[in-house]
N, C-alpha and C positions, 0 to 999 in steps of 0.2 A: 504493500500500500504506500502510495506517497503521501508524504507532508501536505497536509493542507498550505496551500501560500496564503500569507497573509497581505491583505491589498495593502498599499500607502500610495502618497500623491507621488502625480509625478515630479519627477527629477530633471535635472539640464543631462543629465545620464539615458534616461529614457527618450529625451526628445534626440539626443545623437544617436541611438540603437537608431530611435523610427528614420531619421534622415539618411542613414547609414544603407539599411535595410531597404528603404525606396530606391534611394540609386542605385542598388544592385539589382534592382527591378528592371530600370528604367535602360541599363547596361544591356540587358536583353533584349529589348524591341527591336533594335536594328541590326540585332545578328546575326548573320548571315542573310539578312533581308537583303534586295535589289531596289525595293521600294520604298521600304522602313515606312514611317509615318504616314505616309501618303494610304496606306492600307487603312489608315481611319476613317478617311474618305470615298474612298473606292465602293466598301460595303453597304453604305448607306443610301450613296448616289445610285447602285446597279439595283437595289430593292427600292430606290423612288424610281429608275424607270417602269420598274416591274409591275408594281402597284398603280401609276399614273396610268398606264397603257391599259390596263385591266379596268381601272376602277372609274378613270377621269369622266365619262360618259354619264355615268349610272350616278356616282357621287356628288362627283365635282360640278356640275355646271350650274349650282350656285351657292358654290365656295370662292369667292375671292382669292386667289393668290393660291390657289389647288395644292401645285408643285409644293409651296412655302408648308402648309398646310400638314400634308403629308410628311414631310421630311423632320416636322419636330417629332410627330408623334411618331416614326421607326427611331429616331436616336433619341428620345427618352426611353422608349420601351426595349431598344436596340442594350441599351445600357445595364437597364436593370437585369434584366435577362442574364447578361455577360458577364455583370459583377459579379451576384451572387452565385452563378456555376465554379464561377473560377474561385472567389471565396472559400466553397465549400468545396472546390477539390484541394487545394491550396492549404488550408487549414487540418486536411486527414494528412495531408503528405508529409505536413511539417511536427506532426506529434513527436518524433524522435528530438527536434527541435526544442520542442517544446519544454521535452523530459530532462533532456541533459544542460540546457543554458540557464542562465538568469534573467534572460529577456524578457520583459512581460509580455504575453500571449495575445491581448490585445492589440500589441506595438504588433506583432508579427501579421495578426488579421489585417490591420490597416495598410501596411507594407504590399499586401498582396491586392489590394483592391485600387493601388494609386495607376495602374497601367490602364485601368477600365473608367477609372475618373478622369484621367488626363486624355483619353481620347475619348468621353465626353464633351471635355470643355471645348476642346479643337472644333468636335463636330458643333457645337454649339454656336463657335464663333464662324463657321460656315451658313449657321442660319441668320445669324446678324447679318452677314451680308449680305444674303439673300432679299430677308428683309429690306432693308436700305434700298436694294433694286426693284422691289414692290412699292416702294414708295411708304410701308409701313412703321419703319423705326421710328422708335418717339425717346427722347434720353430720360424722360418722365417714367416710360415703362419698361424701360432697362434699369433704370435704379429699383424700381418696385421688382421685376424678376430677381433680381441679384437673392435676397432670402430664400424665394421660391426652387432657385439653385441650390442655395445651402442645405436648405432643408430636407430638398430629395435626397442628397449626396447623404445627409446622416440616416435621412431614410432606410437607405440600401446597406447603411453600414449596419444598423439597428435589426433591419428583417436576414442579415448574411450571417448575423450571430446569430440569431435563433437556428436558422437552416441550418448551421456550422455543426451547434450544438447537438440537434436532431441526429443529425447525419453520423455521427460519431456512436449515438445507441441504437440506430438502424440506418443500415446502408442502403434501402431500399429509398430511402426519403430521398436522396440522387437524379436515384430514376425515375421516380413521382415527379419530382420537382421538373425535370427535362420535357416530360410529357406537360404537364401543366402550363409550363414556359411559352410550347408550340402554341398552346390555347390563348394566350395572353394576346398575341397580334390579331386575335378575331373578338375577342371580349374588352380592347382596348380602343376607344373611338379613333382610330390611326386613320383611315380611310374613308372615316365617316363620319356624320353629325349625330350627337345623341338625340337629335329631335327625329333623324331619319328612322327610327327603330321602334317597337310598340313602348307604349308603356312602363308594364312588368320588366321587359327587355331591359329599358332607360334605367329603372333603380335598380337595378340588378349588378349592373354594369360598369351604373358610378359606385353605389356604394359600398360591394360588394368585391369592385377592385383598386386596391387604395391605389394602383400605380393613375388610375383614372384622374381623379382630383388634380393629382401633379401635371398630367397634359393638358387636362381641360385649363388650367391656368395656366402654366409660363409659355402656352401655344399663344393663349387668348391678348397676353403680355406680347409678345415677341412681332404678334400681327396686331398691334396697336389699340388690345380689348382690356378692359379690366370686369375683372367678374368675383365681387367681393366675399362672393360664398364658397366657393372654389379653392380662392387665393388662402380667406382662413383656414378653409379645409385642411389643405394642403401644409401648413407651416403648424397645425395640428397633429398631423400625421408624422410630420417626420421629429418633432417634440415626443409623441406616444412611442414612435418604434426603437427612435435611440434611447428610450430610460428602457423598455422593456426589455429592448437587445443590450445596452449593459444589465442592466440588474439578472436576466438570464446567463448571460456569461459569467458574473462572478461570483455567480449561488452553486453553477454549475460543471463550472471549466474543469476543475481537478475528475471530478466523476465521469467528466467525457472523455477527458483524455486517457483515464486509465480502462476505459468502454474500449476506446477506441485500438 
């Protein structure tokens, strides 16, 4: 059995593991790549043709700024998605890690989820300028997104430790979650307008999938909307998921990791 660790604040020691440990993240992206970072953008762009060419007809033709439209909701959904897989494979691999250093385990979660958040931001600022070409940017509703960012981003860090944790006393939770994942770009308004859909559909949809709130607002922000119930949704959401994703990691981490 191990020692229970006991938690204390962080240290100027912990913030060098975490800077430490990201750059050797960050050391990998272009290794052995041809294209390195540009692969942030490529994935995004080939699944906005895909979806435009399929959907723009039936959807789109009265959605303003379609392309714009479509393209937040694949890279926020694109994101979450990517995090948390990689999180939760990231987090089983690193349990040797875990066991034998002094590092706190936390530091180590967050290390592995900066390669998924940094080609968010990039894609993100692909939409700004996108925007700007719709004639939609407003510096009004890029100061008001900027939370609605922060918030997702603890969001994803808040729901990758629960998942982390899961996954560590059944492995099946992995493969649930991959399948579910699929689900997520058809129960996520990406393509579509929540008015286009019945009803039941509509609350099912928003509140049923927290990732929803977070597109229905920093879309609504980015194409020049503000939508006040959404927005507090949202910065509610990612306040609920990071206490519950810490306080589950620290009630739990030692019994997963020796699960695991």
């Amino acid at each position: 059995m191990m020692e229970k660790r006991v938690e204390r604040p962080f240290t100027k020691a912990d913030w060098n593991s975490l800077v430490e440990l990201t750059r050797a993240q960050f050391k990998l992206i272009d290794h052995n790549s041809i294209l390195g970072f540009l692969w942030s953008f490529l994935g995004p762009l080939a699944m906005l043709a895909v979806t435009y060419a399929i959907f723009s007809a039936r959807f789109g033709e009265n959605i303003p700024a379609y392309p714009l439209y479509l393209l937040v909701g694949i890279v926020m959904v694109n994101c979450f998605v990517n995090s948390t897989a990689q999180i939760m494979a990231s987090f089983y691999c690193a349990i040797p890690l875990m066991i034998n250093t002094t590092v706190r385990r936390e530091i180590i979660l967050a290390s592995h989820a900066s390669i998924s958040l940094y080609k968010f931001l990039l894609e993100l600022l692909f939409c700004l300028v996108l925007s700007f070409f719709y004639g939609k940017f407003s510096p009004t509703m890029f100061v008001l997104a900027l939370p609605i960012v922060l918030s997702f981003i603890v969001f994803i860090l808040g729901a990758s430790a629960i998942l982390s944790l899961a996954n560590c006393f059944a492995r099946d939770v992995e493969h649930l979650w991959m399948l579910l994942s699929r689900l997520l770009f058809f129960v996520t308004p990406i393509f579509y307008e929540l008015k286009d859909i019945s009803s039941w559909a509509r609350q099912l949809v928003y509140w049923c999938n927290p990732v929803t709130p977070f597109v229905v607002s920093l879309r609504g922000l980015i194409m020049g909307r503000f939508d006040m119930t959404s927005y507090l949704h949202s910065l509610s959401l990612g306040v609920f998921f990071l206490a519950l994703g810490i306080g589950a990691f620290w009630s739990l981490e030692d019994t997963a990791v020796e699960r695991a």
